[in-house]
C-alpha atoms as an extended CHARMM CRD file, in Angstrom:
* protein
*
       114  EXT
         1         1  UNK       CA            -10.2250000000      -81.6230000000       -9.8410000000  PROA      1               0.0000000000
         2         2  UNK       CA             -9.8920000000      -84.4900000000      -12.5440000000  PROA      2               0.0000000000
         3         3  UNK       CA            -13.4000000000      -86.1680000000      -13.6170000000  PROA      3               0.0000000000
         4         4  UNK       CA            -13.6880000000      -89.5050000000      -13.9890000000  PROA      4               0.0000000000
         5         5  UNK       CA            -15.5870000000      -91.2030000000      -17.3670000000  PROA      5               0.0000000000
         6         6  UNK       CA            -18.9560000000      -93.1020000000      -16.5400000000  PROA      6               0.0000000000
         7         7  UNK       CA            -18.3820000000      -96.9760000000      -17.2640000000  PROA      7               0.0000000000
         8         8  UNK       CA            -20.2410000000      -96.8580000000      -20.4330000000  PROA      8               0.0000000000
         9         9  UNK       CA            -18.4930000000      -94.0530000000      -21.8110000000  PROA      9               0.0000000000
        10        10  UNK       CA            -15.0740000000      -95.4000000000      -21.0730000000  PROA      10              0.0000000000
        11        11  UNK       CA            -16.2480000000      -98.9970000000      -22.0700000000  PROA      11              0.0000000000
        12        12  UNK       CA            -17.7630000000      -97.3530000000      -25.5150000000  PROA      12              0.0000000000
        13        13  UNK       CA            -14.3400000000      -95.4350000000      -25.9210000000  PROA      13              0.0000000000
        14        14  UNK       CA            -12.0160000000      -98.3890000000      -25.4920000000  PROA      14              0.0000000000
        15        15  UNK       CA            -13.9690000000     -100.7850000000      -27.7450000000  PROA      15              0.0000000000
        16        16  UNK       CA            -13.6730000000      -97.6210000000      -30.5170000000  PROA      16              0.0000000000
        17        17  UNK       CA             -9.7090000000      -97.6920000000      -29.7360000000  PROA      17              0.0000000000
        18        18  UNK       CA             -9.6950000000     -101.7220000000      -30.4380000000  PROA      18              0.0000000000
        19        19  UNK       CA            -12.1140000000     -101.7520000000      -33.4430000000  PROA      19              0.0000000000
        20        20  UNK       CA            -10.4910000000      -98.9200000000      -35.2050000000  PROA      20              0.0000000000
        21        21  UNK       CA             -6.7490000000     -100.1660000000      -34.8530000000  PROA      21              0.0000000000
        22        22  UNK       CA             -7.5010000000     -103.0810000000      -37.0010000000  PROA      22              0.0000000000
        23        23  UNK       CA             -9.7110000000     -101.1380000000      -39.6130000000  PROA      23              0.0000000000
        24        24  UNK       CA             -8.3490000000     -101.5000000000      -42.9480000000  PROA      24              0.0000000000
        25        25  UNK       CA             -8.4390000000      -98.5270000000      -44.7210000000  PROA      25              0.0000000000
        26        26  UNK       CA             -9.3960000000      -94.4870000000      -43.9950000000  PROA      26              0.0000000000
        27        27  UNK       CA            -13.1970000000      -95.2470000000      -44.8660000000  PROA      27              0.0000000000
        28        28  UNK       CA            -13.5160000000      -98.0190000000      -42.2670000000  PROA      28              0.0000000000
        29        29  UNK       CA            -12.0090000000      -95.3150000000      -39.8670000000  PROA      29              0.0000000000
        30        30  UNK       CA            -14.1280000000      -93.0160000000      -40.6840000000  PROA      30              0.0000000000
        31        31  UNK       CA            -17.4090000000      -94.9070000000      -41.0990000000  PROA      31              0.0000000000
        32        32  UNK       CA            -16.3770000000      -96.0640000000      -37.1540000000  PROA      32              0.0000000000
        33        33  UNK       CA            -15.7490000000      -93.1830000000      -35.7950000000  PROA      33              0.0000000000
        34        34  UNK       CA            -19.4590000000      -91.6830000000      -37.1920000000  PROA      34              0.0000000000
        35        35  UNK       CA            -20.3280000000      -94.7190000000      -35.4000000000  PROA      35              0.0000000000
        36        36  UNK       CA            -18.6330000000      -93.6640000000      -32.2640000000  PROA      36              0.0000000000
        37        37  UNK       CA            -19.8960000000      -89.9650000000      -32.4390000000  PROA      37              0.0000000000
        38        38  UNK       CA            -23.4840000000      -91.7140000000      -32.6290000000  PROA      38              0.0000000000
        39        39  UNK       CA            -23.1770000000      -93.7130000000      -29.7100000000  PROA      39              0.0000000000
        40        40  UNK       CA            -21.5420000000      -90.9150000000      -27.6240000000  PROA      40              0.0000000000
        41        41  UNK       CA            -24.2600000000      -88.3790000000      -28.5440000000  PROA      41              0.0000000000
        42        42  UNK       CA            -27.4700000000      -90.4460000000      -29.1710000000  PROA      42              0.0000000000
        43        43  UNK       CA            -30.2370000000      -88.3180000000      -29.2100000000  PROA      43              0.0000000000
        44        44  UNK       CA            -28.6580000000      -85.2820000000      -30.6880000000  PROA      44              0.0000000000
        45        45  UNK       CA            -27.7360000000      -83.4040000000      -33.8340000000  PROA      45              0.0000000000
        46        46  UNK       CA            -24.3300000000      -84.3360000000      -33.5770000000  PROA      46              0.0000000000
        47        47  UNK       CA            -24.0800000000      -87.3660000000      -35.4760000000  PROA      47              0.0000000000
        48        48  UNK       CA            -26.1040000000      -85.7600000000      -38.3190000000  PROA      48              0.0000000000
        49        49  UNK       CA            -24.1080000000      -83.0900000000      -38.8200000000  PROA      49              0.0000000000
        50        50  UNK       CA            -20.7740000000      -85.0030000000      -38.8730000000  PROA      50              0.0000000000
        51        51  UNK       CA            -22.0570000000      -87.3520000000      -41.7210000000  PROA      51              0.0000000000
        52        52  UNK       CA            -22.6770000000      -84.2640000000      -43.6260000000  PROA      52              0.0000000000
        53        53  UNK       CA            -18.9920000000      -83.4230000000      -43.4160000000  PROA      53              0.0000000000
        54        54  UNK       CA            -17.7030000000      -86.8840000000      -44.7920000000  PROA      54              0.0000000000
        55        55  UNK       CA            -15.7130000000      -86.9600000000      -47.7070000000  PROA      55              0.0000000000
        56        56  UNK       CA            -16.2420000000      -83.3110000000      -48.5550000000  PROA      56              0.0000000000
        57        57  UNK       CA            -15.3340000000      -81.6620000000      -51.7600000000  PROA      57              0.0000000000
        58        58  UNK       CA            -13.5610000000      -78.3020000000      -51.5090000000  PROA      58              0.0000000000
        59        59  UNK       CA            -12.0280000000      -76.0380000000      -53.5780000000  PROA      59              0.0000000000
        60        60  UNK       CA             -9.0120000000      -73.6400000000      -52.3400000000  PROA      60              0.0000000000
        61        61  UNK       CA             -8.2370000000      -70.8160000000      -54.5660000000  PROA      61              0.0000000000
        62        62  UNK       CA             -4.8740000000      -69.8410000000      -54.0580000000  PROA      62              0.0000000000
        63        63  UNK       CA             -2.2100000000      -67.4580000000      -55.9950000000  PROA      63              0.0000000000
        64        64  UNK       CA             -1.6340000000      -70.5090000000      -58.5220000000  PROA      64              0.0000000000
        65        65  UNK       CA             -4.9780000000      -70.8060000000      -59.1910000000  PROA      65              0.0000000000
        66        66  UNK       CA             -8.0270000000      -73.2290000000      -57.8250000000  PROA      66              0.0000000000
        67        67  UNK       CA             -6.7820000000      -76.7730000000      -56.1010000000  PROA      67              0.0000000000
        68        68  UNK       CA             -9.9970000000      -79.3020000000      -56.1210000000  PROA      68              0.0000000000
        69        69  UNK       CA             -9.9060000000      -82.1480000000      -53.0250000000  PROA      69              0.0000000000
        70        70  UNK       CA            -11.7720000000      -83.9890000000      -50.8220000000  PROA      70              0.0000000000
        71        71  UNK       CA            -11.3890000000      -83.9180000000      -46.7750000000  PROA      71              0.0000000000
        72        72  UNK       CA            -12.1650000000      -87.7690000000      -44.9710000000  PROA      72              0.0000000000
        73        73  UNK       CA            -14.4160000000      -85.0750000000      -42.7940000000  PROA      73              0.0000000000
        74        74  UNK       CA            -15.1770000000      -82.0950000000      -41.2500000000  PROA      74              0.0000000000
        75        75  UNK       CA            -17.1510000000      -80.6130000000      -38.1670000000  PROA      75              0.0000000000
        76        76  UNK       CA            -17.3550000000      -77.0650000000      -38.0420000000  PROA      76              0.0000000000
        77        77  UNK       CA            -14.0450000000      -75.8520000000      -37.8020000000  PROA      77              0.0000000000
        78        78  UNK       CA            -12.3360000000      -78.8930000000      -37.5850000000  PROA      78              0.0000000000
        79        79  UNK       CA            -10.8640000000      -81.0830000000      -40.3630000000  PROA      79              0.0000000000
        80        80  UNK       CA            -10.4070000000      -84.5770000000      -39.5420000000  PROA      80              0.0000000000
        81        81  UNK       CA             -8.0900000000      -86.7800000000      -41.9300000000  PROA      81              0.0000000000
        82        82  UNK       CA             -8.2790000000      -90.0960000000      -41.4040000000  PROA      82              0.0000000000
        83        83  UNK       CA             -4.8740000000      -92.6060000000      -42.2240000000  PROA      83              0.0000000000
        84        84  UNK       CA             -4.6770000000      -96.2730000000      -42.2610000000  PROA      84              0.0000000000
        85        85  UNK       CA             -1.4560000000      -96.1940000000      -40.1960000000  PROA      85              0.0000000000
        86        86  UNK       CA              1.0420000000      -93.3770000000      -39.3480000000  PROA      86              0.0000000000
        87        87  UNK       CA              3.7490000000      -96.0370000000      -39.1070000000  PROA      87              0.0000000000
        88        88  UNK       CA              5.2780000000      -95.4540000000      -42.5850000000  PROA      88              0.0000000000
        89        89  UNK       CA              7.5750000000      -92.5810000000      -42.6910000000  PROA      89              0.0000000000
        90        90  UNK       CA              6.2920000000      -89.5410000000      -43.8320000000  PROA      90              0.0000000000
        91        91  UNK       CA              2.8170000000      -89.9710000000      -43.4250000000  PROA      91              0.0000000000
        92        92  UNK       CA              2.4630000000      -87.7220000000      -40.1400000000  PROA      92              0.0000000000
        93        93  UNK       CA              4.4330000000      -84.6890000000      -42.3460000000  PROA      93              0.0000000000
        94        94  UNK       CA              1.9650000000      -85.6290000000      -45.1400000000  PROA      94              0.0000000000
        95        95  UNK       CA             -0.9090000000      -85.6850000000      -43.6900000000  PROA      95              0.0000000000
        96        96  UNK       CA             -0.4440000000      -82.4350000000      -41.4770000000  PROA      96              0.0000000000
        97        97  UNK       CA              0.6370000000      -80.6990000000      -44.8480000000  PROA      97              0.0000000000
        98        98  UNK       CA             -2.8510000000      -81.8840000000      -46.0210000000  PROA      98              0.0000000000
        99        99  UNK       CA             -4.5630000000      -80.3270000000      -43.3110000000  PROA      99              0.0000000000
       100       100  UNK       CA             -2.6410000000      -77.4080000000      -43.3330000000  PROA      100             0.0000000000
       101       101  UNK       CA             -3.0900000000      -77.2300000000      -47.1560000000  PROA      101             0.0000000000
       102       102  UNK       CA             -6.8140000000      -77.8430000000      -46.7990000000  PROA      102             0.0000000000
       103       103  UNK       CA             -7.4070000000      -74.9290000000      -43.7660000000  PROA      103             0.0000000000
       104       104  UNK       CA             -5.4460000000      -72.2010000000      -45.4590000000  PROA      104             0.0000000000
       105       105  UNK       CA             -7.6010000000      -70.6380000000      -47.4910000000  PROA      105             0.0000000000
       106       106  UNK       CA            -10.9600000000      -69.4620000000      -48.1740000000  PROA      106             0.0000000000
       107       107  UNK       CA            -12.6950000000      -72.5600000000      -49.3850000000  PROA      107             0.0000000000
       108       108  UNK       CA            -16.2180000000      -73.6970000000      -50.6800000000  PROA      108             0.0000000000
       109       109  UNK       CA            -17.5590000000      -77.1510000000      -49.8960000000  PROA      109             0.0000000000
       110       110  UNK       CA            -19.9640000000      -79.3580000000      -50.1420000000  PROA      110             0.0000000000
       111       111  UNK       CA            -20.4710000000      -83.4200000000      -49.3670000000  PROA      111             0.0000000000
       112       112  UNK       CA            -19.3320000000      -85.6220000000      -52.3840000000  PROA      112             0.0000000000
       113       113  UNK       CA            -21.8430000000      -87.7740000000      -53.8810000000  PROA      113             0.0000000000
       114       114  UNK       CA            -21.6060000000      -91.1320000000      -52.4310000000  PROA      114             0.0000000000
């Protein structure tokens, strides 16, 4: 059986989809989709707890020793990286080796100071 989105959740999604396209850079992405997540989920924790997951610092420690970074977000389990375009070649490969970088290991975080 296939559900069907309510008109305001499909109108709120699509206007996301057009505003994001022409953001500018990763922190306009991310500052609209916290904007999304809040109109989605009014009324709950949910946009809360993703702002506390922006631009968090972690630190990996691997074989070589401790790598220091910063993930656009996070939400639980899930890492979010956010690119101004996937157009120019090699930034899908890049940013899934991020990801995968970012995931692999035990890590410690907490959100960066604005």
């Amino acid at each position: 059986m296939s559900e069907r989105l309510d008109d305001k959740t499909s109108s709120t999604l699509l206007r996301y989809l057009r505003n994001v396209r022409s953001s500018p850079h990763e922190r306009a992405k991310t500052s609209r989709f916290a904007t999304l997540i809040g109109e989605l989920f009014c009324g709950t924790p949910a946009p809360t707890d993703f702002a506390a997951g922006v631009q968090t610092v972690i630190r990996i420690d691997t074989p070589l020793g401790p790598k220091r970074g910063r993930m656009d977000a996070s939400y639980g389990n899930v890492i979010i990286e956010f690119e101004r375009s996937l157009r120019p070649r090699g930034t899908r490969e890049r940013s899934a080796a991020g990801v995968t970088d970012r995931a692999s290991g035990p890590r410690r975080g907490k959100p960066a100071d604005p």
